[in-house]
N, C-alpha and C positions, 0 to 999 in steps of 0.2 A: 423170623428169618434174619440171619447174620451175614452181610457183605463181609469179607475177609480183605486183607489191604491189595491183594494181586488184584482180585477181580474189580474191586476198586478203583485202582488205576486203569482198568481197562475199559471199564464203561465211562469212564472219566475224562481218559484221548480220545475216545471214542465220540461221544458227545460233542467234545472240544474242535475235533475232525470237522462234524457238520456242520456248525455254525460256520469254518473256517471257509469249509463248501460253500456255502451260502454267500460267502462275500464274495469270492472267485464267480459264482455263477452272474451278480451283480456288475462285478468290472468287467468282464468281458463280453454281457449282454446289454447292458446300458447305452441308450444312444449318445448322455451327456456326456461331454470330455470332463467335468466335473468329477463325475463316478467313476469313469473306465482309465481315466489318467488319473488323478488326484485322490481317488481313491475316498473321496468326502462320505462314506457309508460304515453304516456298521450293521454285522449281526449277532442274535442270541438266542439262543434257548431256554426257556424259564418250565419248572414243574406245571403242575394240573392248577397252584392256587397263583402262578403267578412271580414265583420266588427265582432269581435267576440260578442258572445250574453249568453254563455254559457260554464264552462267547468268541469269537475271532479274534486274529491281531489287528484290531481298528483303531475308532478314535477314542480315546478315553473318557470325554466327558459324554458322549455318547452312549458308552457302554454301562457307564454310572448312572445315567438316565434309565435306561434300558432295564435295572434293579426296579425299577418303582411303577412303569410304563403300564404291563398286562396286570398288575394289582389296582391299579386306578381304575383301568380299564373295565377291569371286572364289578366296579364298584358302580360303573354307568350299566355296564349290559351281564346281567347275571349267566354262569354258566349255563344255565338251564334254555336261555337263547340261543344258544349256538350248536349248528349242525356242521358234521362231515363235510368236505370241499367249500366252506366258509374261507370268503378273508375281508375282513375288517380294515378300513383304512381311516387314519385318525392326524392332526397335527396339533389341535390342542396343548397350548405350553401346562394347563392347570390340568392335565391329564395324564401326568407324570413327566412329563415333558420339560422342553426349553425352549426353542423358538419354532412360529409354525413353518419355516424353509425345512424343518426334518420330519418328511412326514414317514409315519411306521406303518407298516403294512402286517399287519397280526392275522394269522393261521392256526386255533387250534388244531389237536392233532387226536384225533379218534381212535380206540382200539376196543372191539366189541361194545360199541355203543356208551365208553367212556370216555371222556376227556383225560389223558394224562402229561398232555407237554403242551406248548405252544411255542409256535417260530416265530420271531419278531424278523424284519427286516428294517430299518430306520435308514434312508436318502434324504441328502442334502441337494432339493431340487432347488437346481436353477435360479427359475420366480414360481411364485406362488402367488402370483397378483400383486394388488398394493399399489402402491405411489409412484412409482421408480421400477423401470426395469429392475431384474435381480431381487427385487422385494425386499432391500434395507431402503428405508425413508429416512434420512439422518435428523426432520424436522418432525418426526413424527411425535404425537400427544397422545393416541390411544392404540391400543391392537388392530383395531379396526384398517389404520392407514398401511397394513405392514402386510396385506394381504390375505387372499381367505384363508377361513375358520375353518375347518372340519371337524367335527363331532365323531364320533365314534358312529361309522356308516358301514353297513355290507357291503361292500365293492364287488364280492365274487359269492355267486352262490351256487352249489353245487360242482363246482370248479366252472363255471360259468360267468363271464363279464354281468353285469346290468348295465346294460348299456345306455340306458337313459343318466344315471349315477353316472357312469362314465364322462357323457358327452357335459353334463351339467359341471364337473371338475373342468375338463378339456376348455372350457367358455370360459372360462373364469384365470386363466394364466397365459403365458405370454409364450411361445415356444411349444405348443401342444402337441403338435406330431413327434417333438424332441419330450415331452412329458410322455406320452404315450410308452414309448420306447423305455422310457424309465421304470414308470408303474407295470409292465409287462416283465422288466429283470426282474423285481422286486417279485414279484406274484411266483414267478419260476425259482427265484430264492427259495420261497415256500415252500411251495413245491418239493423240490428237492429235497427241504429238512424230513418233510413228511415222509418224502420216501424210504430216508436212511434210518428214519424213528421208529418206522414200521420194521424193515428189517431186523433194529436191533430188538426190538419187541417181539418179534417173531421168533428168533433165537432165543431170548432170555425169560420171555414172559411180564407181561404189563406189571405183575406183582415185585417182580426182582429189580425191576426198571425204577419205579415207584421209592422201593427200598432205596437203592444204589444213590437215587435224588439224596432220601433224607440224610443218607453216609457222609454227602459231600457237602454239603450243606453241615451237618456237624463238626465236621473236620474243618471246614474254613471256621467255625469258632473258634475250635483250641488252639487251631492255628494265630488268629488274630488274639485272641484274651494273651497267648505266650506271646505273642510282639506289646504289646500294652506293658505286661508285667517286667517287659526288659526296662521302661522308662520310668524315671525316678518318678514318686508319688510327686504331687505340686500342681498348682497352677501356674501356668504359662498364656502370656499375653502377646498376640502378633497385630501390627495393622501395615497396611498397602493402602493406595491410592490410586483411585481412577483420575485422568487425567481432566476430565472436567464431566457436568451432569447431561453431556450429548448435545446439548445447544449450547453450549460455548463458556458454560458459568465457571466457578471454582472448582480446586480438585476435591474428588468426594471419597470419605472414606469408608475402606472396609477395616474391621475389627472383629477380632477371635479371641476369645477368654477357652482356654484347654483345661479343663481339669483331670487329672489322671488319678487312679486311685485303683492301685491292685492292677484287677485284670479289666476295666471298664475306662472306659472315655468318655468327654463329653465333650461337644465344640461348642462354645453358644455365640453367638453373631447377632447376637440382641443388640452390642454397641452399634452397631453400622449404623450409616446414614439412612435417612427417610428415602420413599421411593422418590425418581426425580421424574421430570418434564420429558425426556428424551427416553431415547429405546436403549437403555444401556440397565434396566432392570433384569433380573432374572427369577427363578424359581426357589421354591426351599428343597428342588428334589438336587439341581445344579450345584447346592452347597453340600450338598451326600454325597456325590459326586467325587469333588473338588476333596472331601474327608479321607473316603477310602480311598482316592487318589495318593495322597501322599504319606497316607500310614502305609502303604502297601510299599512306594516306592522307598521309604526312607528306614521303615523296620518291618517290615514282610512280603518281599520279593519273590518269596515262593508260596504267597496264601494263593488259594483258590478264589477266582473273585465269584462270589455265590449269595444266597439271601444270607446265608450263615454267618458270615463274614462280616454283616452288617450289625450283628446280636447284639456284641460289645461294647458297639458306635451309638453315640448317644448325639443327635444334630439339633440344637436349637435354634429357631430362627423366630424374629420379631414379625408378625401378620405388618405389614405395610410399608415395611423398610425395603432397601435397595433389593436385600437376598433372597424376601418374600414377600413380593410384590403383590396389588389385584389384578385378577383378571385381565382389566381394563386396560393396565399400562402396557405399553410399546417394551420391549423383551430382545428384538431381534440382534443387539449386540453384546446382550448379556450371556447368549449363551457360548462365546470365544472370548471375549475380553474381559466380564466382571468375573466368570470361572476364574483365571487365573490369577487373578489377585487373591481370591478364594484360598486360594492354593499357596500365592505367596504372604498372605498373611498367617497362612497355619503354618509356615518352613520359617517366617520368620519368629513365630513363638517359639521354637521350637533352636531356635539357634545358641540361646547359652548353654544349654547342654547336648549339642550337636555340628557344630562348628566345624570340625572336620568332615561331618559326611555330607555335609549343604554346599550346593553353588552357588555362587554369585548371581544377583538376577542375569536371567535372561530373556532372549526374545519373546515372552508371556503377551501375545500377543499376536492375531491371527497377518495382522497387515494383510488387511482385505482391500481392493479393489476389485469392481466390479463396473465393465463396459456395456453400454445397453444400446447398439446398434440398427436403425429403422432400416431395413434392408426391402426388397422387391417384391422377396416372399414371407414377411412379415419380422419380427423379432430376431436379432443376435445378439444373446445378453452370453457375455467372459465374466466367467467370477474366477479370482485370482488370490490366491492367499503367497507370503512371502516369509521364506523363515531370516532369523535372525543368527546373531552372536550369541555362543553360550554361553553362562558365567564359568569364569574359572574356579578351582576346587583348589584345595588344601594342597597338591601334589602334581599339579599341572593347570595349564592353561586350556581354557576354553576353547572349545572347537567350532570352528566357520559356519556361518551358514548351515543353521541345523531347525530342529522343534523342540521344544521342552515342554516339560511339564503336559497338557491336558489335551495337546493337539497331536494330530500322527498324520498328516494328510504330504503328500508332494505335490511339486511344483507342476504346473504344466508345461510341457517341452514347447519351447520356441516354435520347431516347425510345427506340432498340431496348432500354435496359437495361432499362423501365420496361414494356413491349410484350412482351419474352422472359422475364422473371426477378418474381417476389416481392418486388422491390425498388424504391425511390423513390430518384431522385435530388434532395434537396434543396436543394444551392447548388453551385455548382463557379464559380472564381474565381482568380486570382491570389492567391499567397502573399507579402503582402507585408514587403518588409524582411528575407526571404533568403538573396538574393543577397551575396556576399563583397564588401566593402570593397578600395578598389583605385584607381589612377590610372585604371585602370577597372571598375567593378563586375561582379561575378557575375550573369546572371540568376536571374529569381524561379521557384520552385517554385510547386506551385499548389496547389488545398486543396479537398476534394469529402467532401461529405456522402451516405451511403448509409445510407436508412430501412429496416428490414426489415417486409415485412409476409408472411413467412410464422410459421409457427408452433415450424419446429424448425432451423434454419440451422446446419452447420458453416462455421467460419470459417478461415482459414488465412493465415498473412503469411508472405511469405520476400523480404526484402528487406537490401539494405546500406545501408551509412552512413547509420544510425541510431547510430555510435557513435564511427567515424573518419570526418569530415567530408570531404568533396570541398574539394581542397589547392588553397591560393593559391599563384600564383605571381609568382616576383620581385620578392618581399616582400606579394605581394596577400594578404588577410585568407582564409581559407575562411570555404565555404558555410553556411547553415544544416544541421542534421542531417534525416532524413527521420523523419516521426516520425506513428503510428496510434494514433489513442485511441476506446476503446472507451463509448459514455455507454448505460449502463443507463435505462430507463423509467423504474425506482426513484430516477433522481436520481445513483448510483455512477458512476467513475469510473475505467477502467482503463486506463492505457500500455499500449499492446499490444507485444510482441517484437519483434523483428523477422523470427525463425523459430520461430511460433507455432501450436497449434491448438487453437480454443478453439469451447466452444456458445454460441450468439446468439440470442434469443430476438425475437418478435414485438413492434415499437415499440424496439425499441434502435437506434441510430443511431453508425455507424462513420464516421471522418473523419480523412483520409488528408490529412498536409501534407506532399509532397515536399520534397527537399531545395533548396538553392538553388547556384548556380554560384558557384564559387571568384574572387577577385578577380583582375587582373595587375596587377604596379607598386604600389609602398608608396602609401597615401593620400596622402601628403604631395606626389606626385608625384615623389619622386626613387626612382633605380635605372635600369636599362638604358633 
């Protein structure tokens, strides 16, 4: 059987269609403002072995996740276990995973008594238990303090809760009637994939279905091997820096060795640092991720993101170091903040023969805060991400107040903050003066005040570049740093961390200046 390029394309939207479904059924049925405003979700579709084939406009390193997630998966629970109206729920970072706040809700999808797709849906819940509302513990030493485990569990059988499984998750996090509410979108995500999968299968036949997978999945090869073979043979070396090892030490680095050659790649992140003390560890799936993240964005913009697409990509990681960590180590801010160093140390390898189509750092960096409120009827935990300044480009300046690189999520609006939460928003604005210095300038960071008006608030920061700036390029200045200060009622005065957890008291007021975008081109205007 031969797919032809029409019909290709059309089970190709088509596919693409669902998943996109599946995030929309997520936002608008979720009870966290998390997912339904901010939009912290992603979904995908992957073939019969696991292979991804389709997903939404989400978050990125999520979706890069989401390539490796149902192949792990299947490594713990063979296909041969799983029936019709199954859905599996998992947050395991060593399960192709990254931190366990994203847990994925997996739905094979049956036709005449075979498996040929599976629905992922992946939420960024809330908490997940742990140390600290919200479930980043900034002091933490193992996975364990960062909240529950889940293992690869049948959550639904037969399109039926177990509600014992259920009640036993529900015990174990903070917000559970608001978890409820989530894991119910998620399950209806499913849902819904299944039923647009059946459709198209019904129309076209599990056989042509099947085919049309391995099509696209070939075609993101050629795809990707011709973006490869545009970049000159060579090795290319990039490194970034985290701002310190999560408990307060020196900056730690990440390191990329690129080698290209023809149509094939290779990344190796063997130099990086040894794993650290603190939760700022991540995966070797996160560094796959962070890969096809930026071949995609910087020489193939129109690949198909698919297992196929991954053929060419060749990802080495050290077993112990920062990128690929054990089991054992704390991860939960690895999967927003060591990703994009990830990501700027392959752009910056990448910069002597690329200069014109790179920006200047920018806001790589989730600037999370997260409020965890004791309220009458139990838990109010605000998780709060804030974007920055972009770098500026060869041809213009950076633009305000945006996301780059691995994140895609928005802001929460002032009034849900102020309608859901304990909390006032009292100014939010541009952060001026920023932006990096440059023949073109960096964008501006922005600067938001949060009033408390509860009575016992834990507070929590996990953010970068608060200490190594988002880098100018070709002679452009860097950005401002990001930077959280605490003002006490009493008048005090505290710099917050930037992997932090601290108590906040009623009338204190927290004010968050992101950072600003890196410049391009020396001031003076000379350089490339």
């Amino acid at each position: 059987m031969s797919i032809e390029p029409v019909s290709l394309e059309v089970i190709r939207n088509a596919l693409t269609a669902i998943a996109e479904e599946m995030s929309m059924v997520v936002m608008r049925a979720a009870r966290s403002p998390l997912l339904r405003e901010a939009g912290d979700h992603s979904s995908a579709l992957t073939d019969a072995e696991g292979f991804l084939v389709a997903q939404g406009a989400d978050v990125p390193v999520h979706l890069g996740v989401l390539s490796f997630t149902v192949r792990e998966f299947l490594k713990r629970v063979p296909a041969d276990r799983l029936e019709p109206g199954d859905v599996w729920i998992v947050n395991l970072p060593e399960i192709g995973g990254n931190h366990l706040p994203d847990v994925k809700l997996i739905r094979p999808i049956f036709r005449d008594g075979e498996i040929y797709a599976f629905a992922v849906s992946l939420a960024h819940w809330a908490d997940v238990g742990g140390a600290m509302p919200g479930s980043y513990f900034a002091a933490a030493r193992d996975a364990w303090q960062e909240g529950l485990r889940l293992p690869p569990t049948r959550l639904v059988v037969a399109d039926r809760f177990d509600a014992e499984k259920l009640d036993l998750i529900l015990a174990n996090v903070r917000g559970p009637e608001e978890r409820k509410g989530d894991i119910l979108a998620q399950v209806a995500a499913t849902t819904v994939a299944g039923r647009r999968l059946d459709e198209l299968a019904a129309k076209h036949g599990v056989a042509w279905m099947k085919e049309a997978m391995q099509a696209i999945h070939a075609r993101a090869e050629r795809q990707m091997a011709e973006a490869i073979r545009a970049i000159p043979n060579g090795v290319y070396r990039g490194e970034d820096w985290m701002d310190d090892d999560g408990h307060g030490g020196a900056p730690v680095p990440i390191r990329v060795t690129v080698t290209i050659e023809d149509e094939t790649a290779t990344f190796d992140f063997s130099e990086s640092a040894d794993s650290v003390p603190g939760p700022i560890n991540t995966t070797k799936f996160i560094a796959g991720a962070a890969v096809f993240y930026v071949m995609k964005a910087l020489y193939g913009p129109d690949i198909q993101p698919s297992g196929g697409c991954y053929r060419p990509l060749t990802v080495v990681t050290r077993p112990g170091s920062i990128v690929d960590a054990a089991y054992d180590r704390p991860v939960v801010g690895g999967n927003h903040e060591t990703c994009q160093r990830l990501a700027d140390a392959i752009f910056r390898a990448f910069e002597p023969i690329a200069a014109r189509e790179l920006s200047g750092g920018g806001p790589t960096t989730a600037g999370l805060l997260i409020f965890g409120t004791r309220t009458d009827t139990g838990w109010s935990t605000f998780y709060e991400v804030h974007p920055g300044g972009e770098g500026a480009r060869f041809d213009r300046d950076g633009m305000a107040s945006t996301r780059v690189h691995l994140a895609n999520v928005m802001n929460t609006p002032a009034e849900v903050i102020e309608s859901e939460y304990p909390i006032t928003v009292e100014f939010q604005r541009l952060r001026a003066g920023s932006g990096g210095a440059g023949r073109h300038k960096g964008g501006e960071g922005i600067a938001r005040g949060y009033r408390m008006r509860g009575d016992e608030t834990a507070l929590t920061t996990m953010f970068e570049r608060a200490v190594v700036p988002p880098y100018g390029i070709d002679g452009g200045e860097p950005g401002a740093t990001f930077r959280a200060t605490l003002h006490r009622e009493d008048g005090e005065q505290i710099q917050l961390r930037g992997k932090q957890n601290i108590q906040i008291a009623r009338g204190d007021l927290v004010v968050v200046e992101s950072s600003g975008g890196g410049g391009h081109g020396h001031p003076s205007g000379q350089g490339r």
